[in-house]
C-alpha positions in Angstrom: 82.2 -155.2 -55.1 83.8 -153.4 -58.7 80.7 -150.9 -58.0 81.8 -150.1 -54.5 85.2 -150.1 -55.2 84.4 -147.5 -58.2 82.4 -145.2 -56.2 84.8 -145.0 -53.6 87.2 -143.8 -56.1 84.9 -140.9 -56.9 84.1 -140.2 -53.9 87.9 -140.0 -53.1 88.3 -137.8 -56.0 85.5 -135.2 -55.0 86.6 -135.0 -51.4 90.5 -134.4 -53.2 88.6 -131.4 -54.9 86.6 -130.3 -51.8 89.8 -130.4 -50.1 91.7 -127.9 -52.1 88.5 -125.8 -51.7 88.6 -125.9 -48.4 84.9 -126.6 -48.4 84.6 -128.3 -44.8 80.8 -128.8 -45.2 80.9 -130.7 -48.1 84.5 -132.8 -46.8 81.9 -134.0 -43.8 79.7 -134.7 -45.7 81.4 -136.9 -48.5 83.6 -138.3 -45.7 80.8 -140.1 -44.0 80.0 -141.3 -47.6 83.7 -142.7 -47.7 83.4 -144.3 -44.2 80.4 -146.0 -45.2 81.8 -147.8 -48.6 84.8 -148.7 -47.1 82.8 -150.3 -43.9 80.8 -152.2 -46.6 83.7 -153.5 -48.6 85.2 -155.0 -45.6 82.3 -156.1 -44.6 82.4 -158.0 -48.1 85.8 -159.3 -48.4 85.2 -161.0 -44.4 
């Protein structure tokens, strides 16, 4: 769960930076990433 919890940290942190870039491709990309860890810690704390 700590593992998950610390990826989706990054991944919140690169999408922050691919936000300011306004790189779209790479905000799709991470954003299904997000989506993902955040299904599977829910799935986890159920």
């Amino acid at each position: 769960m700590a593992v998950l919890e610390s990826k989706l940290t990054v991944y919140k942190v690169c999408y922050q930076q691919a936000e300011s870039k306004k790189d779209h491709k790479r905000m799709d990309k991470i954003g299904g990433f997000i989506d993902h860890i955040q299904d599977q810690i829910k799935d986890m704390k159920s």
